[in-house]
C-alpha positions as CSV (number, residue, x, y, z in Angstrom):
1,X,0.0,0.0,0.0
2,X,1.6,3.4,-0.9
3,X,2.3,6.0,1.8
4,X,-0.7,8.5,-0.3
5,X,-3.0,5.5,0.5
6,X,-2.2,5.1,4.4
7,X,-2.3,8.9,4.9
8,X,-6.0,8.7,2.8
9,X,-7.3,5.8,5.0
10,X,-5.9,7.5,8.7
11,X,-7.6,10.8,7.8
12,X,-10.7,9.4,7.2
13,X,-11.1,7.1,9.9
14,X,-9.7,10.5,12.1
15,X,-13.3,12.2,10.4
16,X,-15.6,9.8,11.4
17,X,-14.0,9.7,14.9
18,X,-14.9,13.1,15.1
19,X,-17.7,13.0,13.8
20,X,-19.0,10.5,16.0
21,X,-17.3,12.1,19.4
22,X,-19.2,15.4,18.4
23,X,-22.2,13.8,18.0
24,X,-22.1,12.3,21.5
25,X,-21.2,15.4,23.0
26,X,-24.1,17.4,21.7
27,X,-26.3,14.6,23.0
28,X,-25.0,14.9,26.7
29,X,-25.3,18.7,26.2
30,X,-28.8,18.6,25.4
31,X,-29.8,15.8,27.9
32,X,-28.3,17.9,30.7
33,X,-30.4,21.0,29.4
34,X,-33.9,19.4,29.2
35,X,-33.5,16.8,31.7
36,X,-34.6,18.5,35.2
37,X,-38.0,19.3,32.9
38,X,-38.8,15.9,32.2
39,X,-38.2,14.6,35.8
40,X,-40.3,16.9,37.4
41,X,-41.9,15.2,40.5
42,X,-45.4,16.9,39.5
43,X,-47.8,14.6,38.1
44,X,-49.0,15.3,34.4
45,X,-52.3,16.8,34.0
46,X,-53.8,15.1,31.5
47,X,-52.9,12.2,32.8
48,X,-53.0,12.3,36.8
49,X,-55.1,9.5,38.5
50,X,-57.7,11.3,40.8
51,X,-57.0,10.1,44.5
52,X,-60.9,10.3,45.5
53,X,-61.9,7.1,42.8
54,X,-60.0,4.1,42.7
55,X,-59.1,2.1,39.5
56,X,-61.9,-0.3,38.4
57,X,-60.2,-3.8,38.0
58,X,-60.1,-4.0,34.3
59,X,-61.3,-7.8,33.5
60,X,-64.4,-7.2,36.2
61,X,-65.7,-3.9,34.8
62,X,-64.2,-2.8,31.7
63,X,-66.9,-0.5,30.9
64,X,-66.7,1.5,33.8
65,X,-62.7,2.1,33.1
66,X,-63.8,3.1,29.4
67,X,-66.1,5.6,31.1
68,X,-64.8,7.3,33.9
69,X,-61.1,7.4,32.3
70,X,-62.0,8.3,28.4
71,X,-58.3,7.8,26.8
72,X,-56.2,11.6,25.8
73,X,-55.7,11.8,21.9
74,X,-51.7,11.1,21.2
75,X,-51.7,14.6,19.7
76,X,-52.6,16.4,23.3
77,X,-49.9,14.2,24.6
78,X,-47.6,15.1,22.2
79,X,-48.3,19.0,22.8
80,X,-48.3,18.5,26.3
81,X,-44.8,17.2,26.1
82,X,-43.8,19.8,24.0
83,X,-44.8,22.6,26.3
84,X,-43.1,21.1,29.2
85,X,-39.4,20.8,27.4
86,X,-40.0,24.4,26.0
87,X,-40.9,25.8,29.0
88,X,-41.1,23.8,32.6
89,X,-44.2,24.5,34.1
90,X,-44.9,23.7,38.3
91,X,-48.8,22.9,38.4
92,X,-50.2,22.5,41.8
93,X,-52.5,19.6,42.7
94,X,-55.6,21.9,42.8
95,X,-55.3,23.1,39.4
96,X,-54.6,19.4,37.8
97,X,-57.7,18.1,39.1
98,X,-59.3,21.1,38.0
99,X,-57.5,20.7,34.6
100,X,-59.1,16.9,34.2
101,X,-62.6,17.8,35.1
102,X,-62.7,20.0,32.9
103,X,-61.1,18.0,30.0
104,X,-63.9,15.0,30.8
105,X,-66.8,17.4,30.5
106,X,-64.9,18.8,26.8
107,X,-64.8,15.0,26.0
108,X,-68.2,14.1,27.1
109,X,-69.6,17.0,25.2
110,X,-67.5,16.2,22.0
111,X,-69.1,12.0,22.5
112,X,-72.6,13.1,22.7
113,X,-71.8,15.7,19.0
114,X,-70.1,12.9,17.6
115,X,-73.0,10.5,18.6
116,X,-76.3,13.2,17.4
117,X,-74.1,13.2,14.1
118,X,-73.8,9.6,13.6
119,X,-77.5,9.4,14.3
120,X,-78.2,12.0,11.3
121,X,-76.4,10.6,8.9
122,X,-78.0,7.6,9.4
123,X,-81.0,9.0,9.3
124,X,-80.2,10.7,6.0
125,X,-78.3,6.8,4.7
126,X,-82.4,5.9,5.3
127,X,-84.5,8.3,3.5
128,X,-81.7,8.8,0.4
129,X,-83.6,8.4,-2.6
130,X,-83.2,5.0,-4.4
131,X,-80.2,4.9,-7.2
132,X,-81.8,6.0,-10.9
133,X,-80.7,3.3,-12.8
134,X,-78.6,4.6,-16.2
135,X,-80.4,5.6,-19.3
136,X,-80.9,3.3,-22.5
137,X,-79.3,4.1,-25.2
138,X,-81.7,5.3,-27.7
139,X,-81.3,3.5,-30.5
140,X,-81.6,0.5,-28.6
141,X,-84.9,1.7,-26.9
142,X,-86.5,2.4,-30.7
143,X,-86.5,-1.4,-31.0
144,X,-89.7,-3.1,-31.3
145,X,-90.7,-6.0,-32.3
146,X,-93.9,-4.6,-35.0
147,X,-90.9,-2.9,-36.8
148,X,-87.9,-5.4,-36.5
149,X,-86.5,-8.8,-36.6
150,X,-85.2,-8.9,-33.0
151,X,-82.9,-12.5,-31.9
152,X,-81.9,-12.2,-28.2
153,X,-78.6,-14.4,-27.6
154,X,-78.2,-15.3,-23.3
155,X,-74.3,-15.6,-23.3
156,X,-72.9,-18.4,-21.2
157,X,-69.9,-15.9,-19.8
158,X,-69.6,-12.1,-20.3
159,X,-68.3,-11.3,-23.8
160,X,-67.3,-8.2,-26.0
161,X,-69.3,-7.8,-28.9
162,X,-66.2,-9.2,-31.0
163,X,-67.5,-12.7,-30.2
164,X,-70.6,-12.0,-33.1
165,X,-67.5,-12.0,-35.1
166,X,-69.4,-13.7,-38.1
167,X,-72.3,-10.9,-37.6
168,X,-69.9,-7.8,-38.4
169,X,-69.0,-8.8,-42.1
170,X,-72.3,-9.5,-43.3
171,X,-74.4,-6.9,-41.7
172,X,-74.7,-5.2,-44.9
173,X,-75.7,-8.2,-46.5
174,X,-79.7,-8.0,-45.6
175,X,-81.0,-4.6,-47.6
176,X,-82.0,-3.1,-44.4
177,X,-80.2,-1.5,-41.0
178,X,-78.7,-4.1,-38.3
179,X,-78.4,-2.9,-34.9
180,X,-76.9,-4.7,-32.2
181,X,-77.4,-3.8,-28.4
182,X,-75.8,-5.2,-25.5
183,X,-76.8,-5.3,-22.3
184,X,-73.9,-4.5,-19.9
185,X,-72.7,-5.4,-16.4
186,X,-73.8,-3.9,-13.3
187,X,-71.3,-1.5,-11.5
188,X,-70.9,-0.1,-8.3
189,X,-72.3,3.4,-9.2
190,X,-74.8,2.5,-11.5
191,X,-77.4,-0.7,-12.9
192,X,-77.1,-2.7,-16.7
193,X,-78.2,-0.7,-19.5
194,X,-79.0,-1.7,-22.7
195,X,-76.3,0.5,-25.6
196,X,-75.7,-0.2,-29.1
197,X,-72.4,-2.6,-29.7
198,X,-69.7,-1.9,-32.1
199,X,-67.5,-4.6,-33.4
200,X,-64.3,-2.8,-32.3
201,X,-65.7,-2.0,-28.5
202,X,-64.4,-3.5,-25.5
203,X,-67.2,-3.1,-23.1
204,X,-68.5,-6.7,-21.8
205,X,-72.2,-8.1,-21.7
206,X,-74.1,-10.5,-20.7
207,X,-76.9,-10.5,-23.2
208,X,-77.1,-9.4,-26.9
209,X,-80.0,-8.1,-29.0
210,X,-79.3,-8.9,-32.7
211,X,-82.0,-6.7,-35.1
212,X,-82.7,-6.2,-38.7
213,X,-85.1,-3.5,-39.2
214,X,-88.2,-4.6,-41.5
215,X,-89.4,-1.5,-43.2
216,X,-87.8,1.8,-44.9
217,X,-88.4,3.7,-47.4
218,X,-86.9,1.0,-49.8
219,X,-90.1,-1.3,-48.7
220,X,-90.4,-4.4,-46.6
221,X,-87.8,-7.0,-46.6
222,X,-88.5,-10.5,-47.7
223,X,-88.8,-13.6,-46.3
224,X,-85.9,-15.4,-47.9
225,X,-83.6,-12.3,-46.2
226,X,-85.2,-13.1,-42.7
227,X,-84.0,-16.4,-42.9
228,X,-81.0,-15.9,-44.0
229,X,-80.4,-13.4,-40.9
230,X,-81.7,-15.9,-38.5
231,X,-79.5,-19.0,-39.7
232,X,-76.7,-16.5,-39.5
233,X,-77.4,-15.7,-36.1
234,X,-78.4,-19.1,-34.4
235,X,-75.1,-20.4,-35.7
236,X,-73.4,-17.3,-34.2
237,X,-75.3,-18.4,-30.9
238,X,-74.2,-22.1,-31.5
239,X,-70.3,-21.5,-31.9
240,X,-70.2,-18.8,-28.5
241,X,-72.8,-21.2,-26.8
242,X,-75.2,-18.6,-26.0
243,X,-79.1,-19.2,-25.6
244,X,-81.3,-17.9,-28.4
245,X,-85.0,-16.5,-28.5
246,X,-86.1,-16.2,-32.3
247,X,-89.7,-14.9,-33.0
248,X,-91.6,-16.9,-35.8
249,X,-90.0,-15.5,-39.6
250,X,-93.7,-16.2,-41.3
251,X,-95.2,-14.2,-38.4
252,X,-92.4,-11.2,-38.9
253,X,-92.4,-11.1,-42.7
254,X,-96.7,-10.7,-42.5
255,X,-95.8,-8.1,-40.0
256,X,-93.2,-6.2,-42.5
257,X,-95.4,-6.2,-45.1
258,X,-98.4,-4.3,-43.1
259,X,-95.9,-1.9,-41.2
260,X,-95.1,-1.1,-45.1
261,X,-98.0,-0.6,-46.3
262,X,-99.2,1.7,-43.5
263,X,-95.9,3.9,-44.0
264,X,-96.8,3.9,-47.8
265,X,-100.4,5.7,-46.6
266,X,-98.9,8.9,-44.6
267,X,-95.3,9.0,-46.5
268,X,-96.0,12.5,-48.0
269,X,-93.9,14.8,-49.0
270,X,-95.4,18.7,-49.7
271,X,-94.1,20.9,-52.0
272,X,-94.3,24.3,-52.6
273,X,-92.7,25.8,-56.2
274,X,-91.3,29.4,-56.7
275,X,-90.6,30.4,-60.0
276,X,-89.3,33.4,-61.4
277,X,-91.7,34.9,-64.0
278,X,-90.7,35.5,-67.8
279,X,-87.1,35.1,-68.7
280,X,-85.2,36.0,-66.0
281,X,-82.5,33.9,-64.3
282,X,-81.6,33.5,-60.3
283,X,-78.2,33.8,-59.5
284,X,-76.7,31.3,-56.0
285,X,-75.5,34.1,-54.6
286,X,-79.1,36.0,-54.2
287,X,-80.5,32.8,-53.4
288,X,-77.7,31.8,-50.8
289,X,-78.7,35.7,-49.7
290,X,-82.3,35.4,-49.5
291,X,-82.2,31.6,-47.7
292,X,-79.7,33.2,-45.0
293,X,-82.6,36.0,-44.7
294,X,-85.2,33.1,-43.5
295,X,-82.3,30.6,-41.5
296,X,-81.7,28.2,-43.9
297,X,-78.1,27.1,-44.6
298,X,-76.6,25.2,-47.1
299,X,-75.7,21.6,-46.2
300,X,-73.8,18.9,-47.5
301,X,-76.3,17.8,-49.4
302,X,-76.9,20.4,-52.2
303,X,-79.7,22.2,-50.3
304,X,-80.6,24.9,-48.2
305,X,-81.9,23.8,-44.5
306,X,-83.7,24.6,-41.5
307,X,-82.6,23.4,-39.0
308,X,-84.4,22.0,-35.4
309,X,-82.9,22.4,-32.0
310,X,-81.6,18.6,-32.2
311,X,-80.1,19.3,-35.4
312,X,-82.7,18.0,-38.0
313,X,-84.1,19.3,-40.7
314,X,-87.6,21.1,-40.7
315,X,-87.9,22.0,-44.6
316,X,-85.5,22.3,-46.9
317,X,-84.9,24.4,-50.2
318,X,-83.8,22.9,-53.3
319,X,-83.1,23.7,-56.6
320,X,-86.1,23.3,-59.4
321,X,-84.1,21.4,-61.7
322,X,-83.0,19.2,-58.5
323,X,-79.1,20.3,-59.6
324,X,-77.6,20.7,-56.1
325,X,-76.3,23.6,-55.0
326,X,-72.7,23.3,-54.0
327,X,-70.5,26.4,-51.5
328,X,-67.9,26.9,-54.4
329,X,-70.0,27.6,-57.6
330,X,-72.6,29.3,-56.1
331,X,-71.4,32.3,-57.8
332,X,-71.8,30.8,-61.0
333,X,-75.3,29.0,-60.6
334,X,-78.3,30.3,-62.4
335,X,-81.5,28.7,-62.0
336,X,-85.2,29.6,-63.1
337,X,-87.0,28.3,-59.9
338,X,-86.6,27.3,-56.5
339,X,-88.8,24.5,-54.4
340,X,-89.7,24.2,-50.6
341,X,-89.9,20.8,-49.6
342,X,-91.8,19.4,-46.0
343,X,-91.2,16.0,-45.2
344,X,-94.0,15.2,-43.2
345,X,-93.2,11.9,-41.3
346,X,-90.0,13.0,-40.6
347,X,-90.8,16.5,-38.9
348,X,-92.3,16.6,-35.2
349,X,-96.0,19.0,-35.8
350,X,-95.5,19.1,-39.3
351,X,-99.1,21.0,-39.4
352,X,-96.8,23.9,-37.3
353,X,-93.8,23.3,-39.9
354,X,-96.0,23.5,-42.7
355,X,-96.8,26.9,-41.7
356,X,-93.3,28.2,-41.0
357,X,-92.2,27.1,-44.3
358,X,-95.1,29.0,-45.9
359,X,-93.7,32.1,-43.7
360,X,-90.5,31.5,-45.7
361,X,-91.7,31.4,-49.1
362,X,-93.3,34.4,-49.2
363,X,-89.9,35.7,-47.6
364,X,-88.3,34.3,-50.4
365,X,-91.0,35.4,-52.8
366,X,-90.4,39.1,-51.9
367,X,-87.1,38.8,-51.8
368,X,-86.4,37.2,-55.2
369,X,-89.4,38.8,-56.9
370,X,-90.8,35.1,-57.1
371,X,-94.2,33.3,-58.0
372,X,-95.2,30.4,-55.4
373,X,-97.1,27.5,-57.8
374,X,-97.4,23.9,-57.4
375,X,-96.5,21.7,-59.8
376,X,-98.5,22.6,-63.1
377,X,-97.2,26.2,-62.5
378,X,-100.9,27.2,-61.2
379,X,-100.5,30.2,-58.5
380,X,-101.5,28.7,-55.3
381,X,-104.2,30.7,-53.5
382,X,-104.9,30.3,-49.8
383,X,-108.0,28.4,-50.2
384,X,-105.2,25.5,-51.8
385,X,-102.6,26.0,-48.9
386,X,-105.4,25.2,-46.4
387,X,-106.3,22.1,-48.4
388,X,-103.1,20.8,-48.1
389,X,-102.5,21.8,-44.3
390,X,-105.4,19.9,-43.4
391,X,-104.0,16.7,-45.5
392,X,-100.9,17.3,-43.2
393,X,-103.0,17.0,-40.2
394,X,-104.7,14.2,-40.7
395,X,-101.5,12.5,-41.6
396,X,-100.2,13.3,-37.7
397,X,-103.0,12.1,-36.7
398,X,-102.8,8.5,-38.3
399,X,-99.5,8.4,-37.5
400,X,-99.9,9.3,-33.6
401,X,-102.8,6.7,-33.7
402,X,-100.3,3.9,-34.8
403,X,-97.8,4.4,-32.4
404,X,-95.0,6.4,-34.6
405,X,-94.6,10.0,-34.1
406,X,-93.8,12.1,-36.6
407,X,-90.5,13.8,-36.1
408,X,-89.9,10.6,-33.7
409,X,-86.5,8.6,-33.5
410,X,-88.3,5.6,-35.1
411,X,-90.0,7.2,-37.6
412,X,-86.8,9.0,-38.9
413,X,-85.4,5.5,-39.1
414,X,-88.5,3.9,-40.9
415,X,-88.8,6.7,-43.4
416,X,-85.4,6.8,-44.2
């Protein structure tokens, strides 16, 4: 070892020497500071025994110890102790008995709080109001068996809606909309709810409801693609081993086919025509002008909206020639005639829309220097609007008497 080493090692073994003598020396410094105050031959008190009731015997009467002596928090102990090294304090016997009376009638008092608030709060635990189980999803609450094919699979073992993995690629295969809800697990802040499924979700359930929707606007759909949906479901059901409840396909498809033809009754659509007269053309910028005027805007698909709180169409405004009007040539569009357009299953009070839209043609009308007409360019007089308003009626009516409101979620979906 070279002599740089030794001299290295001795100096710091001679450091922690020191360090360790210094240490010990502060310690008897400090212990012959603070001693005298922690040896005081006056009794603590907080914790002083009072001479005028002896000690219950613990395993005879362990209540009566609980209630004559309630126990001192560790914190007042630790203040206590804290006060006494800072500052040595002589307490006379008078005043420590006075001291502890007067701490068992704080802790009484604090026992009988603590016990009226435990009482409230049970009291409130009792009269909560019962837990509001979670909404359904809507789509899933539209389903109905008079408008679609439903198949209930009862899973063996929760599942993610990847399991209906033969379901997912042929679900456009049928002509009509699929919907698949599932029905998910209860959890600690809230109940099972039926939501729609997505092939891609990870969300587990316990129960699916497979649907094919039986009527649109394309008609009813047949027998043979009922089938075909069933078989592809019950074999579904048969590979995940799930339970399946399949209504009668005879019974649905009879069922399609009157749903259909009651649709085909109130499926209306009401026009109203404005044409320019004589020769003169309209350019899209005056009409894009005059359709801002009455709070229409121009949506993706080529006409001019109005749009409902919920973000659905009241009327809309087209062009004559049904060209659509599109953001970036508006400037060069001319047309000869515009058109108004109710949709009356698909519009909630479509009696009430019927007469807004009126209130924007003759907007537009004024505007645009315009002729309203209907569709053999014959001026329509008041006597004819009122004709038709009452046709709109008693379409609502029928419809409200079947079950299907117009404007509703389901009939959106069946007159789509």
């Amino acid at each position: 070892m070279s002599e740089l080493q030794t001299a290295l090692l001795a100096i710091g073994f001679g450091v922690i020497v020191a360090v360790y003598v210094y240490g010990w020396w502060q310690q008897r410094k400090y212990r012959q500071k603070f001693g005298a105050a922690f040896k005081s031959a006056h009794a603590d008190a907080l914790y002083q025994e009072s001479p005028a009731r002896p000690l219950p015997e613990l395993a005879d009467e362990p209540e009566a110890l609980l209630s004559e002596r309630p126990a001192a928090p560790v914190t007042e102990h630790f203040v206590n102790i804290a006060e006494e090294a800072a500052e040595p304090v002589v307490a006379e016997v008078g005043e420590s008995a006075s001291e502890e009376s007067s701490f068992e009638e704080t802790r009484a008092e604090e026992q009988a709080f603590d016990e009226d608030m435990t009482e409230e709060q049970t009291h409130e635990e009792s009269v909560a109001e019962p837990e509001v189980p979670a909404p359904q999803d809507e789509n899933c609450a539209q389903l109905d068996l008079r408008s679609d094919f439903i198949v209930e699979l009862n899973l063996a073992e929760p599942s993610p809606a990847s399991a209906l993995s033969g379901l997912w690629q042929r679900k456009f295969d049928f002509g009509k909309p699929v919907l698949v809800c599932g029905l998910t697990l209860a959890g600690p802040s809230s109940g099972a709810r039926w939501e729609r499924a997505v092939a891609e979700g990870t969300m587990l359930y316990s129960r699916f409801r497979i649907a094919l929707q039986l009527v649109d606007r394309g008609g009813a759909v047949s027998a043979a693609k009922l089938a075909d949906f069933r078989d592809l479901v019950l074999g579904i059901a048969a590979r995940i081993k799930a339970d399946a409840n399949v209504p009668d396909v005879p019974q649905t498809q009879q069922n399609a086919v009157e749903l259909d033809g009651f649709c085909a009754d109130v499926d209306q659509m009401v026009g109203v025509n404005l044409v320019v007269p004589g020769e003169r053309l309209l350019s899209g910028t005056r009409i894009a002008e005059a359709a801002a005027l009455q709070g229409l805007t121009l949506e993706a698909d080529g006409a001019f909206h109005l749009l409902g709180a919920h973000g659905h169409s009241l009327f809309s405004l087209i062009n004559i020639d049904s060209m659509p009007f599109q953001h970036h040539t508006l400037a060069n569009h001319t047309t000869r005639g515009l058109t108004l357009l109710l949709d009356v299953p698909r519009v909630e009070s479509p009696a009430v829309q019927f007469d807004r839209m009126l209130v924007a043609a003759h907007g537009l009308a004024r505007e645009l220097q315009l002729n309203l007409v209907d569709d053999h360019r014959v001026v329509l007089t008041d006597a004819g609007l009122a004709r038709i308003r009452d046709q709109i009626v008693e379409v609502e009516a029928k419809m409200v008497d079947h079950g299907i409101a117009p404007g509703s979620a389901q009939a959106r979906r069946l007159f789509a």
